[in-house]
C-alpha positions in Angstrom: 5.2 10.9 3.4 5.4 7.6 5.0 6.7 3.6 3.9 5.0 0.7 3.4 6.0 -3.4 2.5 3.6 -5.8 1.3 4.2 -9.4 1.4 2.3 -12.8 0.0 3.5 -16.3 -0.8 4.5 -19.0 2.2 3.1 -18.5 5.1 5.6 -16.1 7.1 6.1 -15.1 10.8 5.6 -11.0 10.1 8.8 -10.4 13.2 10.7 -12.4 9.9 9.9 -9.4 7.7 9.3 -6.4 9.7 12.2 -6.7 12.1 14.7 -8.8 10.7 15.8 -7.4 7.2 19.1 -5.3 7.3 17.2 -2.2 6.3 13.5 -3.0 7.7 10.3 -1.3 7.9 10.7 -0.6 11.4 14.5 0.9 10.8 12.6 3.1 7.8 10.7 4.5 10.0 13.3 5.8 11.7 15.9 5.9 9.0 14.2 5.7 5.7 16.3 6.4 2.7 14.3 7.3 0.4 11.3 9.0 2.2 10.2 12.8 2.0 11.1 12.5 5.5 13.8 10.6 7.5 11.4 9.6 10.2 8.2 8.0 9.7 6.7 8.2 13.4 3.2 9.7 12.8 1.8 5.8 13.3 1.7 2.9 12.3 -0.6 -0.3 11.3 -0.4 -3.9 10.0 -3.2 -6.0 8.5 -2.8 -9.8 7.9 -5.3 -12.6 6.7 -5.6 -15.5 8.3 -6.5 -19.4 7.1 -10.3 -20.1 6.9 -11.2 -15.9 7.9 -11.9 -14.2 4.3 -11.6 -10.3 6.5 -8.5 -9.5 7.6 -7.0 -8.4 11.0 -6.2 -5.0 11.4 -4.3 -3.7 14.4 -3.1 1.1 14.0 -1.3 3.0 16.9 -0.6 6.8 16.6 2.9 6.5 18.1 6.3 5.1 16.4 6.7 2.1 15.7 10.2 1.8 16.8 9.1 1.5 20.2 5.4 -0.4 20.0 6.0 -3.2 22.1 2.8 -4.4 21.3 3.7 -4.5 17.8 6.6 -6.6 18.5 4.7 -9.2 20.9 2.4 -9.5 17.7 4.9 -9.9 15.2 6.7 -12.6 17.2 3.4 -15.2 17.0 1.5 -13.9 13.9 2.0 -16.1 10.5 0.0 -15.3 7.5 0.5 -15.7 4.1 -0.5 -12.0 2.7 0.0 -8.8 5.1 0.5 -5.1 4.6 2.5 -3.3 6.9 2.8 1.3 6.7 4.4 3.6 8.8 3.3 7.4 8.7 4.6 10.3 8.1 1.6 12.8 8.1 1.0 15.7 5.2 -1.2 17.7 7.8 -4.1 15.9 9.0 -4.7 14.7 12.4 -2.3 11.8 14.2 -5.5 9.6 15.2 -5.9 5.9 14.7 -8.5 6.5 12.0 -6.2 8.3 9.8 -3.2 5.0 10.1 -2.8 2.6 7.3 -4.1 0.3 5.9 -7.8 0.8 5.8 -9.6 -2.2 5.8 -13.6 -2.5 4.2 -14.8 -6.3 4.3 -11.8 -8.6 2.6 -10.1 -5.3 1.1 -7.1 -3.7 2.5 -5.5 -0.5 1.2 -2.7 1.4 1.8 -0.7 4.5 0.5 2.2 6.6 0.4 2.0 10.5 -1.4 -0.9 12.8 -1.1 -3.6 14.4 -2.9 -2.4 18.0 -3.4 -4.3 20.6 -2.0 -7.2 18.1 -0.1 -8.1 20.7 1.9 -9.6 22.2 -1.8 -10.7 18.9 -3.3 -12.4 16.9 0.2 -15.8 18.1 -0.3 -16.2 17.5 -4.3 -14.3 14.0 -3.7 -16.1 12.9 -0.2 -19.4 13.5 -2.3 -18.3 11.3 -4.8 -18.4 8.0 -3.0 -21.1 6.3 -2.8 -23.9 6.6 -0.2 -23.6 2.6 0.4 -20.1 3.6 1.7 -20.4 7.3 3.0 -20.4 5.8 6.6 -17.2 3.3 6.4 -15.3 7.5 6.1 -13.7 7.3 9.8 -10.5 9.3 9.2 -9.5 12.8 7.5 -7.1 11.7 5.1 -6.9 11.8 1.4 -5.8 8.0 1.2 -8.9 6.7 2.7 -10.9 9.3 0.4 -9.3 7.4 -2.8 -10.0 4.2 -1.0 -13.6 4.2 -0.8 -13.7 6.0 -3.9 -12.2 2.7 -5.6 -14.4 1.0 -4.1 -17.4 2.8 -5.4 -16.1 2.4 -8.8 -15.8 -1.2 -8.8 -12.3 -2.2 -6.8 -14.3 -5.5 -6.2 -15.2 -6.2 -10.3 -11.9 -5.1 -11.9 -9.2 -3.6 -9.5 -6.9 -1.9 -12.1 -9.9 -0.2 -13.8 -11.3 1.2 -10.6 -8.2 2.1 -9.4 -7.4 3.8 -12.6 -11.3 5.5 -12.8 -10.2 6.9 -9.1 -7.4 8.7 -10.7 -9.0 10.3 -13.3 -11.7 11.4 -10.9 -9.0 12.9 -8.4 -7.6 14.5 -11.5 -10.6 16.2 -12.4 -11.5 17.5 -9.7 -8.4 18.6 -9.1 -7.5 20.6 -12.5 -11.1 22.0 -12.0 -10.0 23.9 -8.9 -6.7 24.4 -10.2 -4.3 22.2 -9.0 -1.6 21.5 -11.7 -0.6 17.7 -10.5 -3.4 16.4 -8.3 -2.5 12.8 -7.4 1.0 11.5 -6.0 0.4 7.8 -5.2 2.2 4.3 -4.6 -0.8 2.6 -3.5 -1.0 -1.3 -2.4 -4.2 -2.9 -2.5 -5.7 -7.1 -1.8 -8.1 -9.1 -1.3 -7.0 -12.0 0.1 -6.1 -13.6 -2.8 -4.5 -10.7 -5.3 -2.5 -8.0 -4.9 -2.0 -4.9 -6.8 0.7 -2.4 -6.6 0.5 1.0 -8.3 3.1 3.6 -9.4 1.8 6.6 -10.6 1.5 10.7 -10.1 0.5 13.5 -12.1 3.5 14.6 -12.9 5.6 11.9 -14.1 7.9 12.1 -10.8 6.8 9.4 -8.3 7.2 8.2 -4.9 9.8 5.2 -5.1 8.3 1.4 -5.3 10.3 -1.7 -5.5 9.3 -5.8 -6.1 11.4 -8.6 -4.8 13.3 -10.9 -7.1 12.2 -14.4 -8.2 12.3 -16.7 -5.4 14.7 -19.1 -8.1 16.7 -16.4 -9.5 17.6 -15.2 -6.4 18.5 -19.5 -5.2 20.2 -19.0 -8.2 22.6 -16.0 -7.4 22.7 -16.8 -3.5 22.9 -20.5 -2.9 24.2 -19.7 0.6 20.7 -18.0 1.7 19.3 -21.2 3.0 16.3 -19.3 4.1 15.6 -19.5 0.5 14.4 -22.9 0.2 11.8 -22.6 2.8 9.7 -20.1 0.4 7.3 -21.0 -2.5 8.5 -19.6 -5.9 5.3 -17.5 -5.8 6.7 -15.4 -2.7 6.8 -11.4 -3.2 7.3 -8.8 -1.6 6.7 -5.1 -2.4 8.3 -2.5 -0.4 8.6 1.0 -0.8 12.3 0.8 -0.6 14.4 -2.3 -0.3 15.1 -3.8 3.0 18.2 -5.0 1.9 21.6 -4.1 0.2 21.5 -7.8 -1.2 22.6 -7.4 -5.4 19.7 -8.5 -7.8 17.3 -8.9 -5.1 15.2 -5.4 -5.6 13.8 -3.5 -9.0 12.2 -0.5 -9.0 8.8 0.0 -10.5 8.9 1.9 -13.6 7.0 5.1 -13.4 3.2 4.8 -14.5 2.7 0.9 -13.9 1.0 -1.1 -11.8 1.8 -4.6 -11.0 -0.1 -7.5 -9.8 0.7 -11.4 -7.8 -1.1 -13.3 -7.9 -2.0 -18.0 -8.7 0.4 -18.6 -11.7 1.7 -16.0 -13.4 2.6 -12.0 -11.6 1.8 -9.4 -14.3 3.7 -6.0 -14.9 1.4 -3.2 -17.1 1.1 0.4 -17.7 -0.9 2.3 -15.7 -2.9 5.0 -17.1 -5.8 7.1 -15.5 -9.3 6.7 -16.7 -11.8 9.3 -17.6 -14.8 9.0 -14.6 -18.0 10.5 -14.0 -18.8 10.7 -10.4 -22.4 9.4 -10.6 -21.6 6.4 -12.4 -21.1 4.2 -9.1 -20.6 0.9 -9.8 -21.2 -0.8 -6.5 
């Protein structure tokens, strides 16, 4: 499978997040923990917004990241206040730049760990199910960028949680029609800019591991020596799909079936249930 972060609050230098943690994104994809696999090296991608542009930057690579020095010359000068980082692990399709995370379509980025079980089976019914206003934004071959444009046929930009959860139900559908018995494994990460969403969910009840940073205060409050600390806005988060530290208090795991959103004011934390869909009821 593969690892992902995402991060939004005060503006942040992305070397500050990606390299500099104890336990980073670029050490998971070497040495991830958690991970199906050890070694996330199928790829890699960032996308980042920056002041005054409303679509993000995007830059994907098929090798490591480990070793990108391009990637490391970027995250020394780029600051932004919301970016997504992933590192691959592939479940069998091709290692191609169109098939790395995130996948960007106007302000929206998306990206996603866990698979679509048996694709291969489901790709045709599901590819026919987006809609023809956003057939042509399909580059890749995987399943993630399948359930991405699928959201966004279903109205990702009206009511992300609903379309999200519409996606689901489609996926399951389809998939309990051809016989699959748990269709959808999924931590997905998803923004516009200005939101972000984070969902936990899978078929059968056992998903991919998801954690959300700590409280900028509570943590002040349990580390007063973190100086580092006071240079952050109390809305900073950051989602990860395993902790990048060993630091106590600062990480809890998303409960199974939830989905979570930051955003102005207050963050929410709600259960996350799959919605009935019918295909042909687009709502773009």
């Amino acid at each position: 499978m593969c690892r992902w972060l995402a991060y939004t609050g005060t503006p942040m230098l992305l070397d500050n997040i990606l390299y500099k943690p104890q336990h980073s994104l670029i050490d998971q994809s070497l040495h991830s923990r958690m991970g199906v696999e050890t070694t996330n090296g199928d790829g890699f991608g960032i996308g980042w917004y920056s002041p005054g542009l409303e679509t993000p930057g995007i830059i994907r690579d098929t090798g490591p990241a480990w070793n990108n020095r391009n990637l490391r010359e970027i995250a020394h000068h780029v600051t932004s206040p919301t970016f997504f980082a992933h590192v691959r692990a592939s479940t069998g399709t091709a290692i191609q730049q169109t098939n790395c995370h995130p996948f960007r379509v106007g302000r929206w980025l998306w990206m996603h760990n866990g698979a679509i079980t048996d694709f291969h089976r489901l790709r045709r019914d599901l590819s026919l199910a987006i809609d023809p206003a956003l057939f042509s934004r399909l580059e890749g071959s995987t399943d993630s960028e399948v359930m991405f444009l699928l959201a966004l046929s279903l109205g990702l930009d009206q009511e992300a949680p609903a379309a999200v959860a519409r996606m689901v139900g489609l996926v399951e559908e389809v998939g309990h029609r051809h016989g699959v018995e748990f269709p959808m494994q999924m931590t997905v990460a998803t923004t516009d800019g200005h939101r972000l969403w984070a969902f936990r969910y899978s078929s059968e009840g056992r998903s991919r591991s998801l954690f959300y940073s700590s409280r900028v205060k509570s943590l002040e409050e349990l580390h007063p020596d973190l100086w580092w600390l006071h240079d952050v806005s109390p809305s900073t988060r950051l989602i990860v799909s395993e902790p990048l530290g060993d630091l106590p208090d600062a990480w809890h795991e998303m409960p199974e079936s939830t989905y979570g959103v930051v955003q102005p004011g207050r963050d929410e934390l709600l259960p996350f249930t799959p919605l009935p869909c019918d295909p042909r009821e687009s709502l773009v």
